[in-house]
C-alpha positions as CSV (number, residue, x, y, z in Angstrom):
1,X,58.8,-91.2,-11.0
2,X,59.3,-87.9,-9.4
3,X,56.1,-85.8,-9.2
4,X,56.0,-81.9,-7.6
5,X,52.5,-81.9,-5.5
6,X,51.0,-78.3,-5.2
7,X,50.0,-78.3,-1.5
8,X,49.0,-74.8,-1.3
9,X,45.5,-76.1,0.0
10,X,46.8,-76.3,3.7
11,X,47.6,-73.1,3.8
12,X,44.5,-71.1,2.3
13,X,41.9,-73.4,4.1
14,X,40.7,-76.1,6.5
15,X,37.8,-77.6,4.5
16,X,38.0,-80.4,2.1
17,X,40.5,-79.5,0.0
18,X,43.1,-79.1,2.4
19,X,41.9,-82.9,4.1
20,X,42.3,-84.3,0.4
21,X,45.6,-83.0,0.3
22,X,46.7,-84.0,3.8
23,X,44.7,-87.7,2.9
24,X,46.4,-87.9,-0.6
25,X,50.0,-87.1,1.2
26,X,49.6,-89.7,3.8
27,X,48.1,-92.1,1.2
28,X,50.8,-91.7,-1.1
29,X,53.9,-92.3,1.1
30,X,51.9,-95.8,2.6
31,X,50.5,-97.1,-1.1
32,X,53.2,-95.6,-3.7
33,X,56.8,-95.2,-1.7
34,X,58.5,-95.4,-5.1
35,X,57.3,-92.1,-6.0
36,X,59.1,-89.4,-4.9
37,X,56.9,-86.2,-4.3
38,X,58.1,-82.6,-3.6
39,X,55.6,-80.5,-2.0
40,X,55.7,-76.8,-3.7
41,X,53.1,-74.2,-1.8
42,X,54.3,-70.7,-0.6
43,X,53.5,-71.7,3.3
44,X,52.2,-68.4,4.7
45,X,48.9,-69.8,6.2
46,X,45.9,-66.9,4.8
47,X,43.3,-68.0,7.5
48,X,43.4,-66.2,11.0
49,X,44.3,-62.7,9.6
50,X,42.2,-59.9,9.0
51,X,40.5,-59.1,6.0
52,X,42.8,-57.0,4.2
53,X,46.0,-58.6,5.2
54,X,44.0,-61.8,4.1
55,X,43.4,-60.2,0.6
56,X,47.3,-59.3,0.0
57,X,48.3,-62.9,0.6
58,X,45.8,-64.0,-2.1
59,X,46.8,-61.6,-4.7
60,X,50.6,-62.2,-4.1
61,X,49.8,-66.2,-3.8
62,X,48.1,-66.5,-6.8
63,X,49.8,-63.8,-9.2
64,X,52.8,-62.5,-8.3
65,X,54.8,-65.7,-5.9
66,X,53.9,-68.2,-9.4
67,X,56.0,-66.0,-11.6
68,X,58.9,-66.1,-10.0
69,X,59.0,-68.1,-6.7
70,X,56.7,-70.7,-7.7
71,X,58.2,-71.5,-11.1
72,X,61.8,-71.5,-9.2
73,X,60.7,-73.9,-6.8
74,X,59.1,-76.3,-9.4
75,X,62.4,-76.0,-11.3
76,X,64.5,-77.1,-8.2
77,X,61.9,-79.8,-7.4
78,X,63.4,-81.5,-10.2
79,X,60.2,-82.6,-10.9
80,X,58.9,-84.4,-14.5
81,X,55.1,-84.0,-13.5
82,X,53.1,-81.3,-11.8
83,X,50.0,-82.2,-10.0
84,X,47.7,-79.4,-9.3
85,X,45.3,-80.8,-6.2
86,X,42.7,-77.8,-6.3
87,X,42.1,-75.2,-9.4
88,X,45.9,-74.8,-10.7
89,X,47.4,-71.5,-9.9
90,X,49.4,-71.4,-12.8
91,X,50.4,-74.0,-15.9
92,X,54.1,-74.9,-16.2
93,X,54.3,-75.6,-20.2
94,X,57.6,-77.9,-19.7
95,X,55.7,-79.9,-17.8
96,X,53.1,-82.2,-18.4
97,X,50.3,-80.9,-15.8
98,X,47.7,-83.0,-14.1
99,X,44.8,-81.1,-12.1
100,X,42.4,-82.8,-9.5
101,X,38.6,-80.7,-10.2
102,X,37.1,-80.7,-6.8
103,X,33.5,-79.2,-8.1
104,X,32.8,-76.5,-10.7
105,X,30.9,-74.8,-8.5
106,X,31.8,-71.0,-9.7
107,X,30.5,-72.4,-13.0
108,X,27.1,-74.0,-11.7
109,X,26.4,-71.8,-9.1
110,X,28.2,-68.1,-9.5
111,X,25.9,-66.3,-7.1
112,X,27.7,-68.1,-4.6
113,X,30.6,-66.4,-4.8
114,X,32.1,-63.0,-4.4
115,X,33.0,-61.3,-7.2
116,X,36.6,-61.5,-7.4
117,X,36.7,-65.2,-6.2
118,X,33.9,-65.9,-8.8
119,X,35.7,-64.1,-11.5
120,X,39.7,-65.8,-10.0
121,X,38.0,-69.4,-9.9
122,X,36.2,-69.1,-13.4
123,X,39.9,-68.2,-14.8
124,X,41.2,-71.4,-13.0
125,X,38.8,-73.8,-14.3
126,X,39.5,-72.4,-17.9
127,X,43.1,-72.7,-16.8
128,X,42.4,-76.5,-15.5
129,X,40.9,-77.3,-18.8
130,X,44.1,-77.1,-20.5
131,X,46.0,-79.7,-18.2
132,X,46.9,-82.5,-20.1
133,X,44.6,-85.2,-18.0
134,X,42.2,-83.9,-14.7
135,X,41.6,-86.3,-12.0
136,X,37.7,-85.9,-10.9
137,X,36.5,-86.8,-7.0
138,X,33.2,-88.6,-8.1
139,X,31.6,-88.9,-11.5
140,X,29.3,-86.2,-10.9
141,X,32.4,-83.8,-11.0
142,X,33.6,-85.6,-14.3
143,X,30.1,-85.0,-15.9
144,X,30.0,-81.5,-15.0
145,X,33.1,-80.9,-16.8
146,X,32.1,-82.6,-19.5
147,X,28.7,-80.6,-19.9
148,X,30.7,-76.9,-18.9
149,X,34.1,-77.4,-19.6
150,X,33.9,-79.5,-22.8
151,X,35.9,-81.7,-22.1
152,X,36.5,-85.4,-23.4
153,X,35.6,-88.4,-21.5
154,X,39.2,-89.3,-22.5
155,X,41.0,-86.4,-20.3
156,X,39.2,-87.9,-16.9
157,X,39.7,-90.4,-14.5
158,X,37.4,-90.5,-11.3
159,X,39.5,-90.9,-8.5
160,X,37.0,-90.9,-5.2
161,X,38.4,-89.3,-1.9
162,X,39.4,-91.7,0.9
163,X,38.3,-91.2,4.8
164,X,40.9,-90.1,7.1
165,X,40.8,-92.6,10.1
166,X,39.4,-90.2,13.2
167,X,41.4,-90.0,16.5
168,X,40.5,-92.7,18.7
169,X,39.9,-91.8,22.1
170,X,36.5,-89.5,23.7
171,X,37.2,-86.2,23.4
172,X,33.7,-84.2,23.8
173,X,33.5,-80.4,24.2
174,X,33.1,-78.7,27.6
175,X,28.7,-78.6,27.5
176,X,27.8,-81.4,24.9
177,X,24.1,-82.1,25.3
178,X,23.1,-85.7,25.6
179,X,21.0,-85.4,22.3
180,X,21.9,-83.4,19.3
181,X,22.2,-83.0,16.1
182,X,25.0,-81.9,13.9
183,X,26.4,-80.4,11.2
184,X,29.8,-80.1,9.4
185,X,31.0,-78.0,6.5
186,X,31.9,-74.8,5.1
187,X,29.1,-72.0,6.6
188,X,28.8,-70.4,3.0
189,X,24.8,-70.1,1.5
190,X,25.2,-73.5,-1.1
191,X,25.4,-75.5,2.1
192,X,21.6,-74.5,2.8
193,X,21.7,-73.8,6.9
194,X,18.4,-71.6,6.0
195,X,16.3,-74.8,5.1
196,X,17.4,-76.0,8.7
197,X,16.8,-72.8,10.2
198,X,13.4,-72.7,8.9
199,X,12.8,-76.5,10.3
200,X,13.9,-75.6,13.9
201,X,11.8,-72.7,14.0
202,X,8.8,-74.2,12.6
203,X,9.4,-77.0,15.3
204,X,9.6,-75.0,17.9
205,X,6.7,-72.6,16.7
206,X,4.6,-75.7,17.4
207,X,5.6,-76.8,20.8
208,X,7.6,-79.3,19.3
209,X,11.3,-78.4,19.2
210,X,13.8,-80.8,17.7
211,X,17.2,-81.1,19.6
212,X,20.2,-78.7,20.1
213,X,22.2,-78.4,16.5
214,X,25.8,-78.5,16.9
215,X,27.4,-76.1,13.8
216,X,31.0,-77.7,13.2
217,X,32.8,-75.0,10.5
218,X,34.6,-71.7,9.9
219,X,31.8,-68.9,9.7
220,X,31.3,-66.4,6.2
221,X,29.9,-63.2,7.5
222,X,26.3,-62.9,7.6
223,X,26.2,-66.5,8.5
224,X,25.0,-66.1,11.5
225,X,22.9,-63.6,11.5
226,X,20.4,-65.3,8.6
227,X,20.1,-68.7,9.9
228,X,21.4,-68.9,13.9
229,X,18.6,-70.5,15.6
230,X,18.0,-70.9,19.9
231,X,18.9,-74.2,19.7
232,X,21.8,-73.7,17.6
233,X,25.7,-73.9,18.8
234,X,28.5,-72.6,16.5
235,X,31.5,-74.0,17.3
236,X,33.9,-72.7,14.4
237,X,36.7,-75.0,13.6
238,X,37.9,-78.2,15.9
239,X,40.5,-80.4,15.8
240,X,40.4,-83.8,14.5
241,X,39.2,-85.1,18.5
242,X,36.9,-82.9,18.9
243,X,35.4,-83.9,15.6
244,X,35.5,-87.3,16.2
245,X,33.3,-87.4,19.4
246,X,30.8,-85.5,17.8
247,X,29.9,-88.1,15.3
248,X,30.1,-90.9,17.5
249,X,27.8,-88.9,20.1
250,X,25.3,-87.1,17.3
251,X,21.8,-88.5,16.5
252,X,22.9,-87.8,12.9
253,X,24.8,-85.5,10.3
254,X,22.1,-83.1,8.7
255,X,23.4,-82.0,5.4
256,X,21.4,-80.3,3.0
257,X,23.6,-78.8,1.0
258,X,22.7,-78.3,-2.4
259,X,25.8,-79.0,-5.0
260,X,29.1,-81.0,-3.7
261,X,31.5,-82.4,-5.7
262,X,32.5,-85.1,-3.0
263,X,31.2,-84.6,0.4
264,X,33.5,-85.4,2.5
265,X,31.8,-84.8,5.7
266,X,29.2,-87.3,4.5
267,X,31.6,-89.8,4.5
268,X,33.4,-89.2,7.5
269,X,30.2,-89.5,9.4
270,X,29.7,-92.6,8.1
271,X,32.7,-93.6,8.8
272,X,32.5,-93.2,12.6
273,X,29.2,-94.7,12.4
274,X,27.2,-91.8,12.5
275,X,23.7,-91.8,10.8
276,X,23.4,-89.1,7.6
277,X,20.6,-87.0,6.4
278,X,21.5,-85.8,3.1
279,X,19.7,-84.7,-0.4
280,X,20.1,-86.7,-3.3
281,X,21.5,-84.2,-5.1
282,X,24.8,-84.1,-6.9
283,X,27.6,-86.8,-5.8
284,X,25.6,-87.2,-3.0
285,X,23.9,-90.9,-3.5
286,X,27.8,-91.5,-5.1
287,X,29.3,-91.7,-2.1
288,X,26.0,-92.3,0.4
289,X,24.5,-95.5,-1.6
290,X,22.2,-96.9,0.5
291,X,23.3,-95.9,3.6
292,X,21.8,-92.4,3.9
293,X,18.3,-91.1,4.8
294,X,17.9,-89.3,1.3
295,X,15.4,-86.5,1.9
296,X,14.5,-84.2,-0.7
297,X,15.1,-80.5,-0.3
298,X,11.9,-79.4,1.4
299,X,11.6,-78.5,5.1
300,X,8.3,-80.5,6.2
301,X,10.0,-83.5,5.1
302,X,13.5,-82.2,6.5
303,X,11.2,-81.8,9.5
304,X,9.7,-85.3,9.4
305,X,12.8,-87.5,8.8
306,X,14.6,-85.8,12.2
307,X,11.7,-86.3,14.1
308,X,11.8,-89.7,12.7
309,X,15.1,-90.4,13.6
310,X,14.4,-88.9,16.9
311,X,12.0,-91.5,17.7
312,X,13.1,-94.4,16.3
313,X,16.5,-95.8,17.6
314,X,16.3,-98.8,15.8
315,X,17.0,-96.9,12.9
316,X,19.8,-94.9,14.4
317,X,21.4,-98.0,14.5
318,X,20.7,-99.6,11.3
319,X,22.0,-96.3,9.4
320,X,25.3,-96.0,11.5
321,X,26.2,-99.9,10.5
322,X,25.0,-99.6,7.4
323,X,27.3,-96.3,7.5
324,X,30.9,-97.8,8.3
325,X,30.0,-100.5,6.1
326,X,29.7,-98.2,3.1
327,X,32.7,-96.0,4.4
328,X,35.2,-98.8,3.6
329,X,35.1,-98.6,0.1
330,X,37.0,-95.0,0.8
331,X,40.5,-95.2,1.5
332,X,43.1,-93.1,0.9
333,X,45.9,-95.7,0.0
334,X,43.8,-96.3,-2.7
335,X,42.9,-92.8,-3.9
336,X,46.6,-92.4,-3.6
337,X,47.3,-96.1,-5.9
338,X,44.8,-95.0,-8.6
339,X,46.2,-90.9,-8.4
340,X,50.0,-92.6,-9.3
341,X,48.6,-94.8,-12.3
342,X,47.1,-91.7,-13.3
343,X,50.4,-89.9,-13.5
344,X,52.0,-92.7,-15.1
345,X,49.5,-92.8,-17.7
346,X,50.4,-89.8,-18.3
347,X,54.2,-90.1,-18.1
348,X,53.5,-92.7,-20.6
């Protein structure tokens, strides 16, 4: 089987699309050696360059370089499948298409997005609903394009993301507080930094301020100036190390955010045996089960379950084993395993 793999993710991003890609790479060359996969991408990275340089590369990447480049790359590829791992740049009708949905986000939530990446995602997910089979990160994803796609039970198959192993090694950065909190993820308004703003400040309105918050993720404008806080350090992007102390140092992940389709930095916490505070919301509880304290989107209790976990180290530790423990049912060899039989049922 001989499968071209769009990995055009790792160059437009660093946040979870572009770790599923890198996971589902790695995964595939340990779990399914037999299949051959061609990367095809334009690989001119868009992140570090200014804003309008930023917007040519998207307009060329996702309308001009897929008429012409792209199509002669897929062609050379030799290729008898094409695998789209985020919302498909462009279908290839000689080729049976495959598509992984992430979220449908731009669907559920369009304030959340400028207008032309509302408008350019909307286009994609219409685009993705005509692959021939879409492979979904949790159910939740699956039953949202059921209810705003249309689609048929029949054209999905839930493949969860795995959890990339973290460096190993104590890697801190230079003025790491002895207790913090932390959180990871994309800084745009659906992951819900106000709620937490309006917890610290509350906190320390009273006299009783909750520890530092370390802010792990690449900053939208205006991010900053609606929810920094005192207390609060923004780091911007680190390397895998970096990331890897932080969890294994934190008191907890604080997540609020309000619609994910996976949540990767969920499970990554976990995995390193960090405790989670999360909101039941979405695919959430999919990937948390038991081993999250689930608070509900509301800052006194936001409020209440840190100062809880502040307090009470027994149940630090209770939530970090219970943590790793639900973390090994995520594994990227088998992502990777239940991603080929997809293509193979496809391949017929």
């Amino acid at each position: 089987m001989h499968v071209a793999l769009d990995t055009h993710p790792l160059y437009t991003g660093r946040g979870g699309v572009a770790r599923y890609v890198t996971g589902l790479q790695a995964g595939l060359a340990s779990a399914c050696p037999e299949v051959q996969v061609a990367p095809v991408a334009w690989p001119v990275a868009s992140e570090g360059v200014g804003s309008l340089h930023r917007a040519v590369n998207t307009v060329y990447r996702e309308l001009l370089w897929p008429r012409r480049q792209g199509r002669a790359q897929l062609r050379a590829s030799g290729a008898e499948l094409w695998h789209s791992t985020a919302l498909p740049l462009w279908p290839e009708k000689r080729l049976p298409h495959v598509v992984t949905l992430h979220d449908l986000a731009p669907l559920r939530h369009p304030e959340r997005y400028r207008r032309w990446a509302r408008l350019r995602a909307t286009a994609r997910l219409r685009m993705a609903a005509q692959a021939r089979h879409l492979i979904c990160v949790s159910q939740f994803s699956a039953d949202e394009a059921m209810a705003l796609l249309g689609l048929p039970a029949n054209r999905l198959t839930v493949v969860p993301n795995g959890v990339s192993t973290l460096p190993d090694g104590d890697h801190p950065p230079p003025g790491l507080p002895a207790e913090f909190f932390l959180f990871v993820g994309s800084l745009e308004p659906g992951k819900n930094l106000a709620l937490l703003a309006e917890v610290w400040a509350t906190a320390r309105s009273e006299g009783r301020p909750l520890p530092p918050l370390w802010v792990v993720g690449e900053r939208w404008t205006g991010v900053a100036a609606e929810t920094a806080q005192p207390e609060w350090h923004y780091t911007g992007h680190l390397d895998d190390a970096t990331l890897a102390a932080l969890y294994r140092r934190a008191r907890a992940l604080v997540f609020p955010s309000r619609y994910e389709g996976f949540g990767l930095p969920v499970a990554e916490a976990m995995a390193a045996g960090c405790p989670v505070v999360a909101a039941p919301v979405a695919s959430l509880p999919e990937v948390g089960g038991d081993a999250v304290l689930w608070t509900p989107l509301e800052a006194v209790a936001w409020r209440a379950a840190l100062t809880r976990l502040v307090k009470d180290a027994d149940l630090v530790t209770d939530l970090g084993r219970a943590g790793q423990a639900r973390a090994s049912r995520f594994s990227w060899q088998t992502c990777a395993r239940e991603t080929c039989a997809v293509w193979r049922q496809v391949l017929g």
